[in-house]
N, C-alpha and C positions, 0 to 999 in steps of 0.2 A: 466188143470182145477185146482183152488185153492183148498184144502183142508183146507177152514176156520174153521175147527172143531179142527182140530191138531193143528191148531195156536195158537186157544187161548186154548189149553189143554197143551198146552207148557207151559205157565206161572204160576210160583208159587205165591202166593198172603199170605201178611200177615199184620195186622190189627193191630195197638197199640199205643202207647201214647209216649209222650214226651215233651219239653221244644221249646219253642219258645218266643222269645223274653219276657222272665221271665213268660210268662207264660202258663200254661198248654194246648197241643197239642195234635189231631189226628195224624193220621200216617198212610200211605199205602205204602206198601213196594212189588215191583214185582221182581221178578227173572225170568228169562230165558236165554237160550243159542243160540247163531248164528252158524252157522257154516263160518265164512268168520274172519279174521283177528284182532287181536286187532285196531289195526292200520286203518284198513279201517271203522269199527264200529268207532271210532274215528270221523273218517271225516267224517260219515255220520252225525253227531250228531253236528257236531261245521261248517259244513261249510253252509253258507247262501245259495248257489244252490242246493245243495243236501238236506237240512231240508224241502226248496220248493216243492221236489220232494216229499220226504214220509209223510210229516208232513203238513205245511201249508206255505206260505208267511211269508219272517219273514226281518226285516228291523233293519238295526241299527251298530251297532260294537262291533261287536263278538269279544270282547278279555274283559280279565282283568280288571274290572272298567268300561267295556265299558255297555250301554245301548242297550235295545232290544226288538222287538213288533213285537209280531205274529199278524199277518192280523186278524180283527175282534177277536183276541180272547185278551190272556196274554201279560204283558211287565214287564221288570224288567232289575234289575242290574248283572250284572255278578260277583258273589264273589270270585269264585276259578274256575282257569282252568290249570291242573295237567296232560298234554298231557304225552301217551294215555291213564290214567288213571281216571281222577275225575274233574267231572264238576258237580261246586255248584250257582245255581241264585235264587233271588228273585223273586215269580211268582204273580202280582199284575193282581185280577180281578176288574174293575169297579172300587166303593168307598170303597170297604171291606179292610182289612188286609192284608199285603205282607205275602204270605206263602212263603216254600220255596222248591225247587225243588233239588235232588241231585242226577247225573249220574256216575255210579263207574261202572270200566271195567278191568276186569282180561283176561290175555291170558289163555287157554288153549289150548297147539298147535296150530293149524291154526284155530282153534274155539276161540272163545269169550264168557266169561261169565260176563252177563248183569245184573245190579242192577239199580233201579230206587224208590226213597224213595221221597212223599210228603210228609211234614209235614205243618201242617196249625191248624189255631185257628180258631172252627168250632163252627156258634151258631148252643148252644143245640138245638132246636127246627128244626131244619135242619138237624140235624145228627140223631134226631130222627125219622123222618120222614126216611131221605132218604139213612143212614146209611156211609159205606164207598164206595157204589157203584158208588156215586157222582160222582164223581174224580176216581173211578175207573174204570168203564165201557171205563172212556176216554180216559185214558189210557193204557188200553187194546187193542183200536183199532189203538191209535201211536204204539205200539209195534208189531202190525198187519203191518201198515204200515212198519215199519221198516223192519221189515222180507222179504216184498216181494220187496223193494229197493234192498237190500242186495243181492236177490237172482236173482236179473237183472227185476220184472218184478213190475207190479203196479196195480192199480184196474182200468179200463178204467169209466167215469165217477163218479167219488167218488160221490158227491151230488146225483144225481143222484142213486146212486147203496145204499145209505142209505134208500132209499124209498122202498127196494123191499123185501120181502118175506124172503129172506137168508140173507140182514141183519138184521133184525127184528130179523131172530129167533139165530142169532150171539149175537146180546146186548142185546138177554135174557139169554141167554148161559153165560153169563161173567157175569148178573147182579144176577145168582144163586151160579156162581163158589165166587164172591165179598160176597154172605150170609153165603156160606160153611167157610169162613174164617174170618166170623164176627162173624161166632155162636163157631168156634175156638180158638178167641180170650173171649169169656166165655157171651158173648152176649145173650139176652134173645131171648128164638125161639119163643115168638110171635112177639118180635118185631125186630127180624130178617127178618121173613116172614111177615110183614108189609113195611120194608122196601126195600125189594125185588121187594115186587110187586108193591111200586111208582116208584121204580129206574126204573124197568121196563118199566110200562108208561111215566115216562118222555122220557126214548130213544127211543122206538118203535113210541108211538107214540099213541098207543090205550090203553083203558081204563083201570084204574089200576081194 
């Protein structure tokens, strides 16, 4: 049995600002630990069968300069790839702005220690609303995914298993853990817990 509670109690989360293409950026930064290899965290993360596996469909050429499109979702450029350590690309949704995604990987013994940093230029009105849990909630559940790759096993019907009860009260779980570190980052607590509770309805699914 998964213990989805200690997965995403595994990740650390932090909220904050920065630069993107001159100009001023959001920020969502996760930490967490594998227990499986640098090397192999590696390959899970850069090789097109295996990202199929924990992540989504994803088409293109995966190296340096090369181009890349997740099934129904992101595509972008590949700006740096620093095997086994540091992978930087463009993550373009729709008509919006290329943000940009960046994966930094440290050995520790035959463990791995995982960093994962979005940065993107977010209209106010959207981040007011919905906070950093946007983009965090979702990446809470790749890093979900990741974990149970890693660990030989996977979620049998994914679409499917997003409809049910235990994930519902999992991306609410992440979308409280994304408030606790938006009201850390010095965020106001009403409109922390305003944007909790949309984040929330957007993923679950029921009413904010």
């Amino acid at each position: 049995m998964i213990d989805f509670v200690n997965q995403i109690n595994a990740i650390r989360r932090e909220v904050g600002t920065g630069q993107l293409a001159g100009a001023q950026a959001r920020s969502v930064l996760l930490r967490r630990r594998y227990e499986a290899t640098v090397e192999d965290v590696w390959d899970a993360c850069t090789s097109a069968e295996r990202i199929s596996r924990w992540f989504m469909p994803v088409t293109g050429d995966l190296r340096l300069g090369g181009r890349y499109q997740l099934q129904g979702n992101a595509g972008g450029e590949i700006l740096r790839c620093d095997a086994p350590s540091l992978l930087r690309l463009t993550w373009v949704m729709g008509e919006g702005p290329p943000s940009e995604v960046e994966v930094r990987l440290s050995a520790a013994g035959e463990a791995t220690e995982f960093e994962l940093e979005h940065i993107a230029i977010v209209d106010p009105g959207m981040w007011d609303q919905f906070g950093p849990g946007a983009v965090g909630v979702g990446w809470d559940l790749g890093l979900l995914g990741l974990a149970l790759h890693l660990a030989g096993g996977a979620i049998d019907n994914p679409e499917e298993w997003q409809t049910t009860a235990e994930a519902k009260d999992l991306m609410a779980r992440s979308s409280q853990a994304w408030g606790a570190a938006y009201r850390a980052a010095g965020a106001d607590p009403e409109q922390v817990a305003s944007a909790v509770k949309q984040t929330t309805a957007f993923y679950t699914g029921d009413p904010a």
